[in-house]
C-alpha positions in Angstrom: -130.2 92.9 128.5 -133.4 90.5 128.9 -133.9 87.3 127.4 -136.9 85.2 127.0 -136.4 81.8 129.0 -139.1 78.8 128.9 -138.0 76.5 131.6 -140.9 74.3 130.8 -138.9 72.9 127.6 -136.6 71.3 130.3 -139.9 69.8 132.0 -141.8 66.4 131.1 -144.9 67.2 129.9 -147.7 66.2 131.9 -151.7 65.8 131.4 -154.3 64.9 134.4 -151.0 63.8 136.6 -149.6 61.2 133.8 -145.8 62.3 132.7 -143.8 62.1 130.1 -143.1 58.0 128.6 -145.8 57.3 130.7 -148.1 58.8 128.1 -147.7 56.4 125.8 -148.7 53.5 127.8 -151.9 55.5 128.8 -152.3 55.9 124.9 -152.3 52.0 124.6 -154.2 50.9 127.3 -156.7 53.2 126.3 -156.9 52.2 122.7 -157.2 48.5 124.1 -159.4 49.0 126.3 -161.8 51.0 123.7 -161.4 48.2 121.2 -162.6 45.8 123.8 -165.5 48.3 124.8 -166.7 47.8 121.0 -166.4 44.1 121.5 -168.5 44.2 124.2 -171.2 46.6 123.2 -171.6 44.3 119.6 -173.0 41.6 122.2 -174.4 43.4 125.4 -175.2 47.0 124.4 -174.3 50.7 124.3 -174.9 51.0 127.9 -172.8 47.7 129.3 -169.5 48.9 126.7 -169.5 52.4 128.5 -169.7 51.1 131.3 -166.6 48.8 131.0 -165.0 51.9 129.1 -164.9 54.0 131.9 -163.8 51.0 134.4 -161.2 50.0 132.6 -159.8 53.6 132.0 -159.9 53.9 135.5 -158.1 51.1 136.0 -155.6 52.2 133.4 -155.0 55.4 135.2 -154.4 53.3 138.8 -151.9 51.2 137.1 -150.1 54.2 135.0 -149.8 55.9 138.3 -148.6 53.3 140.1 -145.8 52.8 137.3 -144.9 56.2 138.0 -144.7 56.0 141.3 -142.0 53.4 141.4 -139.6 55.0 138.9 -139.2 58.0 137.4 -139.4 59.4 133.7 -135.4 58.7 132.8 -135.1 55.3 134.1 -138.6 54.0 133.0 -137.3 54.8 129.3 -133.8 53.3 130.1 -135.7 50.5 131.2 -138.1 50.1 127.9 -135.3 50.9 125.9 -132.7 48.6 127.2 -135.5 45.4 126.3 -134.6 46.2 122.9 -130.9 45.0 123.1 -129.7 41.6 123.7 -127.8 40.9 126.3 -124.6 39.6 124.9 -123.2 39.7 121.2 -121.8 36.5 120.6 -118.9 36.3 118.3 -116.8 33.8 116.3 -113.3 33.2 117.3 -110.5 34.8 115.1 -106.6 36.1 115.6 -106.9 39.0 117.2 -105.2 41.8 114.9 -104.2 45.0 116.7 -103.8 48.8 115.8 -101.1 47.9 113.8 -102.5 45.0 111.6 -101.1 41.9 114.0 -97.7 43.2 115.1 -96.5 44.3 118.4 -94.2 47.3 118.2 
């Protein structure tokens, strides 16, 4: 019997080298950096806000790729996502009741 098996589900998906999480932070810088090409062109022209467009998403794609260099995929996320909790939970004190509401065997 043959079955079908697409072992690129199990695979990060990558575009122009840029995997995965690391994606997302192209997405952004991008987005910024187009918003401040906008900027720029109101004031100095079409030519000038290209111009810093294509610099800046250069430089975008240097940094992304040097973030992924240093770590991979998993523990980039674990690191984003552990920003997100704090790093204690404080609590008030109380009497300590057990399994079996307060008393010991």
């Amino acid at each position: 019997m043959r079955c079908v098996v697409y072992r690129s589900l199990d695979k990060p998906s990558s575009f122009f080298g840029i995997k995965g999480r690391f994606m997302t932070w192209m997405g952004l810088l991008l987005v910024a950096d187009l918003f401040l090409a906008f900027i720029i062109g109101a004031f100095l022209g079409t030519l000038f806000a290209f111009a810093i467009f294509v610099i800046e998403a250069v430089a975008a794609y240097l940094f992304v790729m040097s973030l992924q260099g240093k770590s991979s995929d998993r523990a980039f996320s674990l690191k984003m996502n552990a920003r997100r909790y704090p790093r204690y939970v404080r609590t008030p004190p109380g009497p300590f009741r057990g399994f079996w509401n307060g008393r010991l065997l």
